[in-house]
C-alpha positions in Angstrom: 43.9 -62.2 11.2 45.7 -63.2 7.9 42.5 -62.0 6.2 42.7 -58.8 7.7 46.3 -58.4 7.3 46.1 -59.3 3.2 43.1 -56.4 3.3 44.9 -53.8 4.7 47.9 -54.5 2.4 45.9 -54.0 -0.9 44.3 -50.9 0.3 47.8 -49.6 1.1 48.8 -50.9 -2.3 45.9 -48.8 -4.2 46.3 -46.1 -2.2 50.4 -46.3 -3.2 49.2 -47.0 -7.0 46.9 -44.1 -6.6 49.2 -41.4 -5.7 51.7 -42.8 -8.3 49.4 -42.4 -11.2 48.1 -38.8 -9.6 52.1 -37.4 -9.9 52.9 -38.8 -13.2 49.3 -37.0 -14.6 50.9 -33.9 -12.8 47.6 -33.4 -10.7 48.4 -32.1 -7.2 46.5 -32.4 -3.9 46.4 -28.5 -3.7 43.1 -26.5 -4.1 45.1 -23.8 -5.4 45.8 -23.4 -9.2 49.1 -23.1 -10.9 50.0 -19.6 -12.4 49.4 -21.0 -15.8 45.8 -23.3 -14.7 44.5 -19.7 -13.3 44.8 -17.7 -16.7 43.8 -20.1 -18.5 40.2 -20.6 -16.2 39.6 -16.7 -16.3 40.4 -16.9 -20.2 37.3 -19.0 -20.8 35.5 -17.1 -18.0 35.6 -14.1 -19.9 35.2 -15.2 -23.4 31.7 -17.3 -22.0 30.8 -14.0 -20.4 31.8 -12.2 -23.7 30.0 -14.4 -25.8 26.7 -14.6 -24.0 27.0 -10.3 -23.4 27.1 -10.1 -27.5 24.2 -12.2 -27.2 22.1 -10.0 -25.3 22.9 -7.1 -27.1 22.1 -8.1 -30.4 18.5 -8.3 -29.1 17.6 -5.4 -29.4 18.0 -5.1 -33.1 15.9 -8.0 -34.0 13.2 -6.3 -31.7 10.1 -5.3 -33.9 6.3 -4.5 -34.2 5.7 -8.1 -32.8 7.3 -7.1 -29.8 5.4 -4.2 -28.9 2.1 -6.2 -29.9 3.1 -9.1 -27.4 3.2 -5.8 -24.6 -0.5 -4.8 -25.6 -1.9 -8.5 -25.7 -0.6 -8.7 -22.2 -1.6 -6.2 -21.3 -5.1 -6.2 -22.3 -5.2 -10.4 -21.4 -7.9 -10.7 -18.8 -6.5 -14.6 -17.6 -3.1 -15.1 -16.9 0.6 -14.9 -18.9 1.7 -18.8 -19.2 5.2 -20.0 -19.7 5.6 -23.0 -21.2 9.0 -25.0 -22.0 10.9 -28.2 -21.6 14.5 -29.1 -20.6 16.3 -25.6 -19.6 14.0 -23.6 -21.7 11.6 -24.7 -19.2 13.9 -23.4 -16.4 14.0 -20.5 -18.0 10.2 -20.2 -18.8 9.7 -20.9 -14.6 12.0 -17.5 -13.9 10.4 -14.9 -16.3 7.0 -15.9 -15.0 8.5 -15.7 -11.3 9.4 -11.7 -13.0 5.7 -11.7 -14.2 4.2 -12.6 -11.1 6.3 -10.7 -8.8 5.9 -7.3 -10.8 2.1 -7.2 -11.0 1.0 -9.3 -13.8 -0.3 -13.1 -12.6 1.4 -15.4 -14.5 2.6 -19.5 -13.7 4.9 -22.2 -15.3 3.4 -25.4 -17.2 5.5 -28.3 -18.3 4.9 -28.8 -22.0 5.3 -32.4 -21.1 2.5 -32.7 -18.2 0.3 -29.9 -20.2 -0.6 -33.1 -22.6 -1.1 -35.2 -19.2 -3.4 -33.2 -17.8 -2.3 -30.0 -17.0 -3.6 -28.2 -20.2 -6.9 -27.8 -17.9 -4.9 -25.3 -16.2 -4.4 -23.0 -19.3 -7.7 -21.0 -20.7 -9.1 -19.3 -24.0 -8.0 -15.6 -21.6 -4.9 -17.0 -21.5 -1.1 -15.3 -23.0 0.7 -18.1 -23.5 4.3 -17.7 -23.9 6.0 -20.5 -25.1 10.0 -20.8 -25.1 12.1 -23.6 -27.9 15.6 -22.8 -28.9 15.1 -24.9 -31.8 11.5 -24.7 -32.0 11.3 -28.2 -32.7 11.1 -29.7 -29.1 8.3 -32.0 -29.7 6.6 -32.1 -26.2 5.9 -28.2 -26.5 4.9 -28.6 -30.7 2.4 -31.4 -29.6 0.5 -28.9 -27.2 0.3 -25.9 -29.0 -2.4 -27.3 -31.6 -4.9 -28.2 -27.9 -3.6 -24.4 -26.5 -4.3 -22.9 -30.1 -8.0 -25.0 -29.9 -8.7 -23.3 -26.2 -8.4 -19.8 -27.9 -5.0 -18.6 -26.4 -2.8 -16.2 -27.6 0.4 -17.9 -28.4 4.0 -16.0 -28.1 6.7 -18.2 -29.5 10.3 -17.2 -28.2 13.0 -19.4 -30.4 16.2 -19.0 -32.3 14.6 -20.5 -35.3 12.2 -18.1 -37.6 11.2 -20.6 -39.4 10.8 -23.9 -36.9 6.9 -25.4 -36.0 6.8 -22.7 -33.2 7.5 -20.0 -35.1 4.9 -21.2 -37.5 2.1 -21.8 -35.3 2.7 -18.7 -32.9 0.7 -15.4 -33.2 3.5 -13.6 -32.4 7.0 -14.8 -32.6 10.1 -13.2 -30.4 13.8 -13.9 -31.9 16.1 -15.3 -29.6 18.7 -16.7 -32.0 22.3 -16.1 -31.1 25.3 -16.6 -33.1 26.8 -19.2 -31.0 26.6 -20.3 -27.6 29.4 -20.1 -25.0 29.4 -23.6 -24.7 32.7 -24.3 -26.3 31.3 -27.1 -28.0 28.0 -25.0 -29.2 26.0 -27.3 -27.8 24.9 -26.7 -24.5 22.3 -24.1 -24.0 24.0 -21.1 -22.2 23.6 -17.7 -25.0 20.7 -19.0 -26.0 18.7 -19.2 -22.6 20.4 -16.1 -21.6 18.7 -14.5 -24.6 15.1 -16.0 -23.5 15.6 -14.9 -20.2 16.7 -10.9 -21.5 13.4 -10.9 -23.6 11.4 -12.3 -20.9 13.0 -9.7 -18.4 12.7 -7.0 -21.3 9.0 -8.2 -21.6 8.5 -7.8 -17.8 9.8 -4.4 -17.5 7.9 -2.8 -20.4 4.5 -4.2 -19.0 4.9 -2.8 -15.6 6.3 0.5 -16.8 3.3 1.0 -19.2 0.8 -0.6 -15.9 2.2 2.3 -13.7 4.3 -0.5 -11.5 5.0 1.6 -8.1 7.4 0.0 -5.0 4.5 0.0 -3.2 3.0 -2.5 -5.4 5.8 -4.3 -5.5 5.8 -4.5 -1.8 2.6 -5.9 -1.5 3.7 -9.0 -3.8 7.1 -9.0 -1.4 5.9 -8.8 2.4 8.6 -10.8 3.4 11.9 -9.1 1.6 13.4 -5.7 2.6 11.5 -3.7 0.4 8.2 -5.2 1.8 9.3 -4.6 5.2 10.2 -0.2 4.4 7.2 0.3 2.7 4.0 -1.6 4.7 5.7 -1.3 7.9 4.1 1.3 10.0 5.2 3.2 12.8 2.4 2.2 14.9 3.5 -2.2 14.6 7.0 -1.2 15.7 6.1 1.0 18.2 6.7 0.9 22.2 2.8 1.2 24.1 1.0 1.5 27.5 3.4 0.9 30.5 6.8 0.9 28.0 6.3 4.5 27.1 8.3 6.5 29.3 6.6 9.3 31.1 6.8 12.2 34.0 4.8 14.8 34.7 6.7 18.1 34.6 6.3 18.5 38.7 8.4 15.3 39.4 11.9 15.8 40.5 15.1 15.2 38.2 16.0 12.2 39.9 12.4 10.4 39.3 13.1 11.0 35.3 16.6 9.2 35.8 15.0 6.4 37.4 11.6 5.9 34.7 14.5 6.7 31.4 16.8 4.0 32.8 13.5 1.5 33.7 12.0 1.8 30.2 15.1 1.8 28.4 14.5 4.0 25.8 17.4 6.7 26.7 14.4 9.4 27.5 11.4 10.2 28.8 8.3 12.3 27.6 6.9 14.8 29.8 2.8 15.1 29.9 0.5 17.1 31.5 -2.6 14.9 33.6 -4.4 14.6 30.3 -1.3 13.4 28.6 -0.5 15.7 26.2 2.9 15.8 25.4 4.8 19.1 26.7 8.4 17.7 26.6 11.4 15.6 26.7 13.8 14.9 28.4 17.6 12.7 27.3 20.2 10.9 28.6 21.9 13.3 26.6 20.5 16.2 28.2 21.7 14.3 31.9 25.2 14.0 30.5 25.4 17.5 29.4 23.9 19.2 32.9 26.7 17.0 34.9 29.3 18.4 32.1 28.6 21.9 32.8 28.7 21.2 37.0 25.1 22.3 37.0 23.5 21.1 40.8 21.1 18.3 39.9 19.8 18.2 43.6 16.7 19.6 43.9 15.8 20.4 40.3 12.3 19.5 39.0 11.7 17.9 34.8 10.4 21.3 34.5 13.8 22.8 35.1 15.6 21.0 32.6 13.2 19.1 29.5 13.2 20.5 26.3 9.9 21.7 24.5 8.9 20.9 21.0 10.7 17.6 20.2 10.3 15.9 17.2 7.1 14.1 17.0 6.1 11.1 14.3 2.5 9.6 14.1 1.4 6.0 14.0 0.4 6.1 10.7 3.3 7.1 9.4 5.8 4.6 7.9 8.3 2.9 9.9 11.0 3.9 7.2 9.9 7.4 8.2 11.0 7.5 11.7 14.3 6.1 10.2 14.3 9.1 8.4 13.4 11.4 10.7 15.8 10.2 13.1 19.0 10.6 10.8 17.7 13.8 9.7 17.7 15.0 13.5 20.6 13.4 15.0 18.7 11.5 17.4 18.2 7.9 18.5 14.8 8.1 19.9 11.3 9.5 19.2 7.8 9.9 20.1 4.9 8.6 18.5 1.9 11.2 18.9 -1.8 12.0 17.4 -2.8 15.1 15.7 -3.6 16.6 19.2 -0.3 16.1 20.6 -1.2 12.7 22.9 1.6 10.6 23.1 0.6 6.9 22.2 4.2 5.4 21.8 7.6 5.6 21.7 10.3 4.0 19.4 14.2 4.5 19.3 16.6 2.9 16.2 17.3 -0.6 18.0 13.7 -1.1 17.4 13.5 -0.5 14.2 16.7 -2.2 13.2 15.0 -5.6 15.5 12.1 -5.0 13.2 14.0 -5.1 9.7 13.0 -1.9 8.5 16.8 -0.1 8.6 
């Protein structure tokens, strides 16, 4: 008991000593900022963002010839683009060939470090390699380039220093230098990879311009992300088939189209002839506004009250279509029909939305 007694005192005594030395340093237990603690924070915000802005702007008047002969190279390359780096260079080198990758031209990341442990296998004499060094000195990435060079590579150096070993033992050489970085000691890397990463991006662009780059291609290399989903989505893997399709002939009586809209849920219900062909439709909208204007629903036949002509979409259309379509018209729901009028489906918004594509 005394031991536990002399323990609990001492903690209560740090604890006291803690909050002591925490009032007299005038920190305070609130996540909130003073007045004067805020301007100050968004004052170096803004001259970081400042600095590394100037940074990327002065790029493009060091671009030159090189530049555009790096575009054709990569073009013309019949392996892939590799990025090569170390240290946050090599973080940068990982994103612009993530860009390269993702925008039609293959392209992968290699440590500089395990390229000389084995993973220079993975680069070839087809190969762009692109190779990224502030300094140009970092000596993992120098000690490689003489085995890459040996393989028959091309070799694009990206570095703030014309004249470092990378510079001298690239084909082509890209100038990242910046005045300064926004590291207020000029030490960390922060202008200096945002430059990389601008001519990497810039790089990027100007090859899939000049390839003819469409969304659709882009799509295909996204099947997962939004775009993906608009443009390979077709009407017909969203669509409503078989028994969910709602359906009456035009004989049946007003209350059987109540009863098959409300079953299949769709807020409607095509009208077919026996060989089902499509003839009309008929809405809850169209219910709401016959009980509006009193009309006598007893007795009347789908005949008496669907409406011919309605808008039509066919499977093979795109999904992002029928969105379309849909806004365009003011309705929620349509049918899905081939060239000869059969109706094969039926979709409404909520599908679509469930499926991603709005």
């Amino acid at each position: 008991m005394l031991c536990y007694t002399a323990l609990k005192t001492k903690q209560s005594q740090a604890l006291k000593s803690l909050t002591m030395r925490l009032s007299l340093s005038g920190s305070t237990m609130s996540n909130t900022p003073l007045k004067g603690q805020a301007e100050y924070y968004l004052e170096l915000a803004r001259e970081a963002l400042h600095i590394e802005a100037q940074a990327v702007e002065a790029l493009a008047s060091k671009l030159n010839v090189q530049f555009a002969q790096v575009v054709e190279a990569i073009l013309a390359c019949k392996g892939r683009v590799i990025l090569v780096g170390v240290g946050k260079s090599g973080l940068i080198a990982k994103k612009i060939a993530a860009t390269f990758a993702s925008t039609g031209t293959p392209a992968f990341f290699v440590h500089a470090t395990e390229a000389s442990h084995g993973d220079l296998g993975m680069i070839t004499g087809q190969d762009v390699v692109i190779a990224l060094s502030n300094s140009g000195t970092t000596e993992e990435l120098i000690e490689v380039l003489p085995a890459i060079r040996r393989r028959g590579s091309i070799i694009v150096g990206i570095t703030g220093k014309l004249d470092s070993p990378l510079a001298k033992q690239s084909d082509f050489v890209l100038d990242g230098s910046v005045e300064k970085e926004a590291c207020p000691l000029n030490l960390a890397p922060t202008a200096s990879t945002t430059a990389a990463l601008a001519l990497g991006d810039a790089l990027a662009v100007v090859v899939l311009k000049s390839r003819g780059f469409s969304e659709e291609d882009f799509a295909m290399s996204h099947p997962g992300g939004a775009l993906g989903r608009r443009l390979l989505t077709h009407v017909r893997d969203v669509m409503r088939t078989g028994n969910r399709i709602p359906s009456v002939k035009p004989s049946d009586s007003l209350s059987t189209a109540i009863l098959e809209i409300t079953r299949k849920g769709l807020g409607m219900t095509a009208v077919v002839d026996p060989s089902n062909k499509l003839l009309g439709v008929f809405t809850d909208g169209d219910l709401r506004r016959l009980i509006e204007q009193g009309q006598d629903l007893r007795g009347l036949m789908v005949a008496d009250v669907m409406k011919g002509n309605p808008k039509t979409i066919h499977p093979d259309r795109m999904a992002v279509e029928a969105v379309n379509l849909m806004e365009t018209s003011h309705i929620s729901q349509v049918l899905v029909t081939e060239k000869d009028q059969t109706v094969v489906g039926a979709l409404n918004f909520h599908d679509l939305f469930e499926a991603k594509v709005v």
